[in-house]
C-alpha positions in Angstrom: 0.0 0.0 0.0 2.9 2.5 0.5 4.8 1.4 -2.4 1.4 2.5 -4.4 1.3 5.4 -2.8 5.1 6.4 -2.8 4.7 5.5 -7.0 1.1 8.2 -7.0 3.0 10.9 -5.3 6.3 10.3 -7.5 3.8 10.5 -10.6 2.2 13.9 -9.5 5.5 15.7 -8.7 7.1 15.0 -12.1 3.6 16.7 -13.4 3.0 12.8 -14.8 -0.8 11.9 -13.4 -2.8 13.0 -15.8 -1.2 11.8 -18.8 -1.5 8.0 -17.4 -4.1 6.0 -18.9 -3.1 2.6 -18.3 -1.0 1.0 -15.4 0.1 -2.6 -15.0 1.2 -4.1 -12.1 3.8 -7.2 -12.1 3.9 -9.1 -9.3 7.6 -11.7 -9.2 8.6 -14.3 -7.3 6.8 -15.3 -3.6 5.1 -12.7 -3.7 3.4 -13.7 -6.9 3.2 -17.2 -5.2 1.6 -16.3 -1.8 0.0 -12.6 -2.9 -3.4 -13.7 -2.8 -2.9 -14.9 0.5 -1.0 -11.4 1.8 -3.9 -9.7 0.3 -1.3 -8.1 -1.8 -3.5 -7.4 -4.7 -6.2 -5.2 -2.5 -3.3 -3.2 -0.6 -1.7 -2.3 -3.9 -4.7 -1.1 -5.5 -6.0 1.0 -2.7 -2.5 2.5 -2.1 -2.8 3.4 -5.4 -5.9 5.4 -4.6 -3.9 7.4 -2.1 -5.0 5.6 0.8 -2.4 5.1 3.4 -1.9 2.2 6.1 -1.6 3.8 9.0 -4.7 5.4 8.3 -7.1 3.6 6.1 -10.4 2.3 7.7 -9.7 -1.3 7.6 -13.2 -2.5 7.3 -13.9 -0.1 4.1 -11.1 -2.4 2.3 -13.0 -5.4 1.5 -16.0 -3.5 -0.4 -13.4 -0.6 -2.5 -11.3 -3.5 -3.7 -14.5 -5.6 -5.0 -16.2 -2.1 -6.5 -12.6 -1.7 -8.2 -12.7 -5.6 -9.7 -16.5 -5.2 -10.4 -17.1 -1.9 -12.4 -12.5 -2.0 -13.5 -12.1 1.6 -12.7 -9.0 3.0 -10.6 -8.9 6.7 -9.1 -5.2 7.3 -9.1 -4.6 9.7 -5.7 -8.4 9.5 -5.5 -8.1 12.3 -8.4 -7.4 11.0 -11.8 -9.8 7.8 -13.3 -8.1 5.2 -15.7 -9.2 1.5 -16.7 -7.9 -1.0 -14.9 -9.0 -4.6 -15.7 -7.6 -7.0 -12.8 -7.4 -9.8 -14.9 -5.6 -7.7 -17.8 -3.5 -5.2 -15.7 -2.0 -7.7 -12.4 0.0 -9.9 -13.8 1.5 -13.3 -12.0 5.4 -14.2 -12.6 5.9 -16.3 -9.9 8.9 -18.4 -12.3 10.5 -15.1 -12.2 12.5 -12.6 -10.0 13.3 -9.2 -10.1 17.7 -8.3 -9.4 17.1 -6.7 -6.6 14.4 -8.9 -4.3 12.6 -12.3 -4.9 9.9 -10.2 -3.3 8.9 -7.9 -5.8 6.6 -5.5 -7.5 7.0 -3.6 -10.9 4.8 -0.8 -11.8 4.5 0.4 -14.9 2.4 3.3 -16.4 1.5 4.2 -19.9 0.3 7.7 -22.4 -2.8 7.4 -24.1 -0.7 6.1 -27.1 1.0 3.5 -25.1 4.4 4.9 -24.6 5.9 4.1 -20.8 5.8 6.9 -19.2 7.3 5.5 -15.7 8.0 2.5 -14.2 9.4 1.7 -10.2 10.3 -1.6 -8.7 9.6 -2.8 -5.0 11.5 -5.6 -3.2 11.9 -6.6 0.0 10.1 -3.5 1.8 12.6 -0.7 -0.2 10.9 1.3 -3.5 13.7 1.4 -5.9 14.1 3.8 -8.8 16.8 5.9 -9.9 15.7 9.1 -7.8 14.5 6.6 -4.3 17.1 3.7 -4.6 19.5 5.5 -2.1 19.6 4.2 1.2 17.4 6.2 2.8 14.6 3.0 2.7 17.2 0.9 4.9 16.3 3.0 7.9 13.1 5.1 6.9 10.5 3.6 4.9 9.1 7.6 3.9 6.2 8.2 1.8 7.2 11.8 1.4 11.1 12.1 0.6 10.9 15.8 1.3 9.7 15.6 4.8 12.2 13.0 5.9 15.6 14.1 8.1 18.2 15.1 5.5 20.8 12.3 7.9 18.2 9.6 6.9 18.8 10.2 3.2 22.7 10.2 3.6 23.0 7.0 5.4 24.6 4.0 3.9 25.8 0.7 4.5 28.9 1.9 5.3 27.9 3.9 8.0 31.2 5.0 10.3 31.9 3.0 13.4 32.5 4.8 16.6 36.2 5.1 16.8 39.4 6.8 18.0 39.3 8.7 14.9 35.8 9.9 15.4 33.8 11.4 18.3 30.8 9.6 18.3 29.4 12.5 20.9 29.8 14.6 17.8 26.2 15.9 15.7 27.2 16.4 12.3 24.8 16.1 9.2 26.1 12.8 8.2 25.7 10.6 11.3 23.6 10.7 14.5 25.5 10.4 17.4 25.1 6.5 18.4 25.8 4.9 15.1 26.1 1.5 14.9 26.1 -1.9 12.7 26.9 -4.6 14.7 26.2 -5.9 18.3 29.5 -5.2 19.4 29.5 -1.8 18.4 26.3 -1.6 19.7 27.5 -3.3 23.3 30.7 -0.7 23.1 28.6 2.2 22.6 26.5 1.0 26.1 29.9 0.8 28.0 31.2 3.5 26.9 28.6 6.2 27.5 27.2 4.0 30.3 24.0 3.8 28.3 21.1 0.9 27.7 20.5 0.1 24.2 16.9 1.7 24.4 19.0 4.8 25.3 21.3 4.8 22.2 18.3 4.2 19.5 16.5 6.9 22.0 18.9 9.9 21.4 19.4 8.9 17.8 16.1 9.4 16.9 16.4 12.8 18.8 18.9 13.7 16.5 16.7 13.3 13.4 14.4 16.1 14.4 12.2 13.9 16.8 11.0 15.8 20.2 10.8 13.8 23.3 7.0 14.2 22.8 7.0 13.2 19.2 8.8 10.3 20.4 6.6 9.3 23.2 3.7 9.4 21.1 5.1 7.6 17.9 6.1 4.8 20.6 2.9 5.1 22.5 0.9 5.1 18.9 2.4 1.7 17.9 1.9 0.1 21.2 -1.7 1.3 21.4 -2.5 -0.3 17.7 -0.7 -3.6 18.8 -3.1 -3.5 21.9 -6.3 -3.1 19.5 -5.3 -5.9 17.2 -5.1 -8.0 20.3 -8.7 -6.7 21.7 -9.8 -7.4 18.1 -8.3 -10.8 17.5 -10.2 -12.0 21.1 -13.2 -10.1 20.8 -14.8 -11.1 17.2 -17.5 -12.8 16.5 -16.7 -14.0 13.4 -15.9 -17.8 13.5 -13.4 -18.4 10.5 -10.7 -16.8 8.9 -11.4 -15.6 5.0 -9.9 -18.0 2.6 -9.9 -21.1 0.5 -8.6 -22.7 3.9 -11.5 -21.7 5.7 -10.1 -22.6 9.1 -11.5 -21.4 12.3 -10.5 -18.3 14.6 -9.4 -19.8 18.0 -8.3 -16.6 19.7 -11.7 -15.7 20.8 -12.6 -19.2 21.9 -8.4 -19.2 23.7 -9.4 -16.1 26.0 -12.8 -16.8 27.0 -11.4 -19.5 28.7 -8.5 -18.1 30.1 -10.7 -15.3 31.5 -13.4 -17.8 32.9 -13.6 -16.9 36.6 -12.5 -13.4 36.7 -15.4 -12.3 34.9 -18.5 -14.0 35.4 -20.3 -14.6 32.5 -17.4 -14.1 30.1 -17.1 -17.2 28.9 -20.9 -17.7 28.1 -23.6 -19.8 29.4 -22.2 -23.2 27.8 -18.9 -23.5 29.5 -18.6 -24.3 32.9 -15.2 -25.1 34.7 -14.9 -27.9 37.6 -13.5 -27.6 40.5 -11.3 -24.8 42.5 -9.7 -23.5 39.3 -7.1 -25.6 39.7 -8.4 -27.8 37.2 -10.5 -26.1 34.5 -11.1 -29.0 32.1 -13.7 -26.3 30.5 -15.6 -28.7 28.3 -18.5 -28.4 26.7 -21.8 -30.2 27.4 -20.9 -34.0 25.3 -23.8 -34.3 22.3 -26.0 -37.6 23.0 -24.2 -39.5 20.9 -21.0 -39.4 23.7 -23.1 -40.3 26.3 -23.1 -43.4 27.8 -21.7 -45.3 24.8 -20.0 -48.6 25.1 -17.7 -50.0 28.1 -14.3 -48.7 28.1 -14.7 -45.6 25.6 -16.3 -43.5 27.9 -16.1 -41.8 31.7 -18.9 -39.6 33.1 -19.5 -37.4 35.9 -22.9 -37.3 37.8 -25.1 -34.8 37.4 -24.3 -33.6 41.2 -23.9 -30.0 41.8 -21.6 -27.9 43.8 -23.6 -24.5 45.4 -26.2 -25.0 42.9 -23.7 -24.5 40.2 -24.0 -28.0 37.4 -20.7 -29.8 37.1 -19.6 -30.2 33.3 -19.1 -33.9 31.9 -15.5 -35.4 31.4 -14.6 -35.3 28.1 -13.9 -39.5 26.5 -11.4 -41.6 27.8 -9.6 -43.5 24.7 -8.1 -46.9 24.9 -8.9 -49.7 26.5 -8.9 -50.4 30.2 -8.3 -54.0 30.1 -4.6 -53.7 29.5 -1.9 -53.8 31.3 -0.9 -49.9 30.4 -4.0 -48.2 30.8 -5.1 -44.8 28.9 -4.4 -41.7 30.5 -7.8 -39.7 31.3 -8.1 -36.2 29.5 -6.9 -33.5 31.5 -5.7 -29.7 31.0 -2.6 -27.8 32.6 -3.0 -24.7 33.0 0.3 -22.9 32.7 -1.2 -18.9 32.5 1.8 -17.8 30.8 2.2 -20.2 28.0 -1.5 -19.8 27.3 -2.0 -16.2 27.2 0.8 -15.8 25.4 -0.4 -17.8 22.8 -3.4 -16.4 22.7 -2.5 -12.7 22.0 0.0 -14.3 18.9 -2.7 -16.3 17.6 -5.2 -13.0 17.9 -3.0 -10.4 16.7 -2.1 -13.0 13.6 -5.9 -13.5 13.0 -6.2 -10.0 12.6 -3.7 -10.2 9.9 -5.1 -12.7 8.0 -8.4 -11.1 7.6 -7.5 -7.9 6.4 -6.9 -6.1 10.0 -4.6 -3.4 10.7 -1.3 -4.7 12.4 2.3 -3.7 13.1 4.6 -5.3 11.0 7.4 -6.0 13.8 9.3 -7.0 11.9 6.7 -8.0 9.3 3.3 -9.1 8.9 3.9 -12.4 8.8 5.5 -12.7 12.2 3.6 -9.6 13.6 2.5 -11.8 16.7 5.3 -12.1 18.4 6.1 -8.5 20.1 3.1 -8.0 21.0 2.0 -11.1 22.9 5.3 -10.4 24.4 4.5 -6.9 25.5 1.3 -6.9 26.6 2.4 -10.4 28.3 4.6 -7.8 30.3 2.3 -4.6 30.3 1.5 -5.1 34.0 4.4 -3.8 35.2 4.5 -0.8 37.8 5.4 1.9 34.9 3.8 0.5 31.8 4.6 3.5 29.6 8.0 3.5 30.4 7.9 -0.7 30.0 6.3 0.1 26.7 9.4 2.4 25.9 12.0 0.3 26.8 10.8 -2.8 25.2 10.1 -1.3 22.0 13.4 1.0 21.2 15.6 -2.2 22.6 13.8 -4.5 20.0 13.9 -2.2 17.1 17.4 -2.1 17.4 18.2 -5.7 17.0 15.5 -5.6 14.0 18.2 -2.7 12.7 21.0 -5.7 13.1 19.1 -8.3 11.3 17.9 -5.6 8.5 21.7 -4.5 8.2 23.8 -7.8 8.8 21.1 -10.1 7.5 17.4 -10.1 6.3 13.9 -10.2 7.4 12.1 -11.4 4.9 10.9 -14.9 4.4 11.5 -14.6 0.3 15.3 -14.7 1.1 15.9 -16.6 4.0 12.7 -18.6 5.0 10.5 -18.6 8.6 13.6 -18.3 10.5 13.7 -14.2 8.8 10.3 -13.5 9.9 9.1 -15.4 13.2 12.6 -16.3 14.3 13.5 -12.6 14.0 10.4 -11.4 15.7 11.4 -13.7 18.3 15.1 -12.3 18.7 13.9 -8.7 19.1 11.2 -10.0 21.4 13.8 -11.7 23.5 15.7 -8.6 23.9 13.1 -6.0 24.9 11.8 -8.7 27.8 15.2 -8.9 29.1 15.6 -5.2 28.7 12.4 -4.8 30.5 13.0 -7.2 33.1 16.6 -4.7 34.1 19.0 -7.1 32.3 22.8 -5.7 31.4 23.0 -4.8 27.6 25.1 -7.8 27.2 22.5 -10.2 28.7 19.8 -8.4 26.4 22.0 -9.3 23.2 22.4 -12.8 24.7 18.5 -13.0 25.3 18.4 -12.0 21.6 20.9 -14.6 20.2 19.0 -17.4 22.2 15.8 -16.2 20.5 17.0 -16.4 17.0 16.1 -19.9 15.4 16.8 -22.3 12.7 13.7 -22.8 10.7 11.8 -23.1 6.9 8.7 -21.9 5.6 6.2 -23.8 3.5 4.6 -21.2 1.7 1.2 -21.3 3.0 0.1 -18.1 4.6 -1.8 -19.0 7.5 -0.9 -22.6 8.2 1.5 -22.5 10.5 2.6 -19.4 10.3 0.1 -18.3 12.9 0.9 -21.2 15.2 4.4 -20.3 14.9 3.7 -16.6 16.4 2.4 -18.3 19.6 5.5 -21.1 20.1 7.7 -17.7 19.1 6.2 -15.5 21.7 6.7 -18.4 24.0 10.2 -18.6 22.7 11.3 -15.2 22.9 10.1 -15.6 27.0 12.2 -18.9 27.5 15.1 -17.2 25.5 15.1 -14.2 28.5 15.3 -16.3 30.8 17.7 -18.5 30.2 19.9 -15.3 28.9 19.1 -13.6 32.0 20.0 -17.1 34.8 23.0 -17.5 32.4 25.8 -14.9 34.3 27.1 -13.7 31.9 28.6 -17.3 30.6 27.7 -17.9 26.7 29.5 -19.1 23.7 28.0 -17.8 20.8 27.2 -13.7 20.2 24.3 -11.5 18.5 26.8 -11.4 15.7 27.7 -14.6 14.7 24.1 -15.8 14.9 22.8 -13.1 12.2 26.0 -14.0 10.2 24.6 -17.9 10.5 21.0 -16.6 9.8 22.6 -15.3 6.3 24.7 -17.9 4.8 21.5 -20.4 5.9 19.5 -17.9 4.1 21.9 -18.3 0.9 22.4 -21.7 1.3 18.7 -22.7 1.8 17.1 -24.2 -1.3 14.6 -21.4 -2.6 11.8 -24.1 -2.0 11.4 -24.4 1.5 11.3 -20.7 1.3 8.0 -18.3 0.9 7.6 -19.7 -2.5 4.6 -22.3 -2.0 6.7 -25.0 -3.5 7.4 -27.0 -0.6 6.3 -28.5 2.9 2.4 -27.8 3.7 1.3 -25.9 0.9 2.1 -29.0 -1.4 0.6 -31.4 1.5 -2.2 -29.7 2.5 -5.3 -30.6 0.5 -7.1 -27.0 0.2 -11.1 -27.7 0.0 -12.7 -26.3 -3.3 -15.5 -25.0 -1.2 -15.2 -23.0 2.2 -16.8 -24.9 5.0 -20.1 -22.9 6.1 -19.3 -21.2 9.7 
C-alpha cells in the first residue's frame, strides 16, 4: 500500500498523473506465489488510490477492492480515473524474480498512445528507482522524501563505526550520534557512554528532528495499535478466517477461557469449569451420541452439583482399560503464561489474516510475536516506560538483522520472519526485566532460530507466532539465569541466519513450492461457519 502510494506521489510531482491511462502491475517471485494470500493485490490497488496504512479504515477495504474488480475503474490519488481490468493489468510471474528482491513489484504506467511513461520496482520493503534507490529505505520507509531528516537520506551501508578517529558525541549532518552496525558496536557504545541500548536508538532518533514528545507518542501510537489488534483478535464474532482454507479463529474461543472466573459470565452460558480452578477442564456439554456409549470408551461425571452451580461432563477416555498400560484420562494444565501468550499471537495473527490493521514487527507475517510479548509484560508498575523500553531495545536488533542479514521470508525462509520477531522480542523482555546490555543481546541470540517456511500463509505461520512468543520468553530467561557465561554472540548468529539464508534451497522458502502448501489438500469450497 505505501509502495502504491510512494509511486502516485512520485507521478504527481514530475507533473506525470494525468497523462497516465493505463498502469500494469507485475507481481515476481513469492510474492506472486503467496500474494493472494497477503492480500497483496487489495493493498496495492488501494495504495494506489492514495489511501495510506496507518490510516485507512480497515473494514472499508474489502468493499473498494471488489467495486474496483467489479465496475474496473482506478482513481489514481483518489483524483485522476483510468481503466484497470484485474485480470488484464495484475499480472503473475511467480517463475521469475526481479535483481534486486525475490519479493517484488513492478509498476509500470502508460500515455494514451502507449508509450511508458514510468515505471518503479519494490522488493523486499525498499521502493527502488533511480531518484528513491538511495539508502534512505534501509532505515526510513518515507512516503514523502521531502519531509524525511536530511541524515536519513545520507546514510549508507557503510555507516562509520564509533572510533578513536571519530567522536561519536559529535552531531554532524552525516551521522547521528550512536551509530552503529553490529552488536559489538552496539554493546561498546553502552559501555562507553554508560547507556542501555533503548537509550542509544533513543537519542538517535532525537537527532533526526524527533521531540521527546513526538517520540513518546510515535512509541505510545504503535503500542496502542498492537493492543487493539489483540482486543480485536479475542473479541470477534466471526468464526473463521477468510480464505480457501476456511479454518477457524481460535483466539476468541483461547481467551474466553482463560478469562473464565475473573469475569462472570465471560465465557458464556455453555462453559462451565470444575473444581477450584485448579483444574478447569472447561468442556462443553458431550452431544448424546457421547453419552453413555460402550464400556471402556467413555467416563462420566454425575449430574451432582456444587452451590447450585452444574458440574460439566468429562470429556472421552480413549483406549482400553483391560490392558496392562491403561489410557491416561483427558486433562488440561493450566500454565497462564504459555497460554495467554499464545493467545495474543494467535489473535494479533488473526487479525492479519483477515485484512486487520497490524504492526509489521518485523513484518506481517511474524507480527505476533512482540506483541503477545509486551502486553504479556504490560502489568508492570510503569507501563509506559515498559512500553518504551521494550520497544526502542527491540527495534534495534531488528536494525541488526535488516543491516547484517534479512527479514524477509523470500530470502531466507520462517527463520527471517518469526525467528527474528522472536530475537527482538527476546531482547526487549530482558531489557524490561533490568538485564545488562550484554544479557539483552544474549537474550536475543537465544531467540533467533533455525527454521523453513512452507509457503502457505496462515498454516503455521500463525501457530508459529504463539510457540515464538513463548520462545522469545524462554530465550530471556535462560539469557538472563546464564551470568554472563555464553558461547555464541548477536553477531555470529545473524552471520549464520545469512549464509543459511543463501544456502537454503529457494523451495522451503515463501515460494509455496514445498512443505504444507504442497501437502495440504485446500477444499474447493469453504466450509459454512
Amino acid at each position: 500500500m505505501r509502495a502504491g502510494k510512494i509511486f502516485i506521489n512520485d507521478l504527481e510531482e514530475l507533473q506525470l498523473l494525468e497523462k497516465v491511462k493505463t498502469l500494469k502491475i507485475t507481481l515476481y517471485g513469492s510474492l506472486a506465489a503467496t500474494g493472494k494470500g497477503h492480500h497483496t493485490p487489495q493493498a496495492i490497488l488501494l495504495g494506489l488510490e492514495g489511501s495510506d496504512s496507518e490510516t485507512i479504515d480497515t473494514g472499508t477495504i474489502p468493499s473498494r477492492y471488489a467495486t474496483i474488480v467489479k465496475d474496473k475503474t482506478l482513481f489514481l490519488g483518489a483524483k485522476h480515473k483510468i481503466t484497470y481490468d484485474m485480470d488484464r493489468d495484475m499480472l503473475w510471474r511467480w517463475d521469475q524474480v526481479l535483481k534486486t528482491h525475490p519479493n517484488g513489484i513492478r509498476f509500470s504506467c502508460f500515455d494514451e498512445d502507449g508509450n511508458l511513461l514510468a515505471t518503479n520496482d519494490v522488493g523486499g520493503g525498499f521502493v527502488v528507482n533511480d531518484k528513491t534507490k538511495v539508502d534512505e529505505n534501509l532505515f526510513y520507509k518515507g512516503v514523502d522524501k521531502k519531509s524525511v531528516h536530511g541524515a536519513r537520506l545520507h546514510q549508507s551501508h557503510s555507516l562509520a563505526e564509533p572510533n578513536e578517529e571519530r567522536d561519536s558525541n559529535s552531531q554532524d549532518d552525516e551521522h547521528p550520534p550512536y551509530p552503529f552496525t553490529s552488536g559489538d558496536s552496539l554493546l561498546n557504545l553502552t559501555r562507553k557512554h554508560n547507556m542501555t541500548i533503548s537509550q542509544i536508538v533513543y537519542d538517535n532518533e532525537l537527532f533526526f528532528g524527533l521531540t521527546d514528545d513526538e517520540i513518546h507518542t510515535k512509541l505510545m501510537r504503535i503500542w496502542r495499535v498492537m493492543d487493539d489488534c489483540i482486543r480485536t483478535g479475542v473479541a470477534t464474532t466471526e468464526t473463521t478466517l477468510p480464505g480457501r482454507l476456511g479454518l477457524r479463529r481460535r483466539a476468541p474461543m483461547l481467551y474466553r477461557r482463560l478469562m473464565r472466573g475473573f469475569y462472570p459470565g465471560v465465557a458464556g452460558p455453555h462453559l462451565s469449569a470444575i473444581g477450584d480452578g485448579s483444574q478447569s477442564y472447561g468442556s462443553i456439554e458431550p452431544p448424546e451420541s457421547e453419552k453413555n456409549t460402550s464400556s471402556g470408551r467413555t467416563s462420566t461425571q454425575g449430574q451432582t452439583s456444587l452451590n447450585g452451580r452444574r458440574l460439566a461432563r468429562a470429556t472421552r477416555v480413549v483406549g482400553s482399560l483391560d490392558h496392562p498400560v491403561l489410557p491416561e484420562p483427558p486433562r488440561k494444565t493450566m500454565i497462564p503464561a504459555v497460554d495467554f501468550l499464545s493467545c495474543y499471537a494467535i489473535a494479533v495473527n488473526e487479525v492479519n489474516a483477515s485484512g486487520g490493521r497490524i504492526v509489521t514487527s518485523p513484518t506481517n507475517g511474524a507480527a505476533g510475536v512482540i506483541p503477545a510479548v509486551l502486553k504479556y509484560i504490560f502489568v508492570s508498575d510503569d507501563p509506559e516506560k515498559s512500553v518504551k523500553t521494550f520497544l526502542l531495545t527491540a527495534s534495534a536488533i531488528g536494525m541488526l538483522f535488516k543491516r547484517g542479514s534479512t527479514i524477509s521470508a523470500a530470502e531466507g525462509g520462517c527463520q527471517a520472519e518469526v525467528g527474528v520477531a522472536c530475537s527482538m522480542a527476546s531482547a526487549g523482555f530482558a531489557a524490561c526485566m533490568g538485564a545488562s546490555p550484554e544479557t539483552v543481546l544474549q537474550a536475543a541470540e537465544i531467540g533467533i532460530g533455525m527454521a523453513f517456511q512452507d509457503g502457505l500463509v496462515q498454516v503455521p505461520c500463525i501457530e508459529r507466532n504463539s510457540l515464538g512468543a513463548v520462545k522469545a520468553v524462554t530465550a530471556a530467561q535462560l539469557s538472563m539465569a546464564a551470568d554472563g557465561v555464553y558461547s555464541v554472540t548477536l553477531d555470529e548468529a545473524i552471520e549464520a541466519m545469512r549464509l543459511t539464508a543463501a544456502d537454503m534451497s529457494v523451495k522451503y522458502k515463501e515460494t509455496s513450492l514445498s512443505g504444507l502448501a504442497t501437502t495440504v489438500r485446500i477444499p474447493l469450497t469453504v466450509p459454512a461457519c
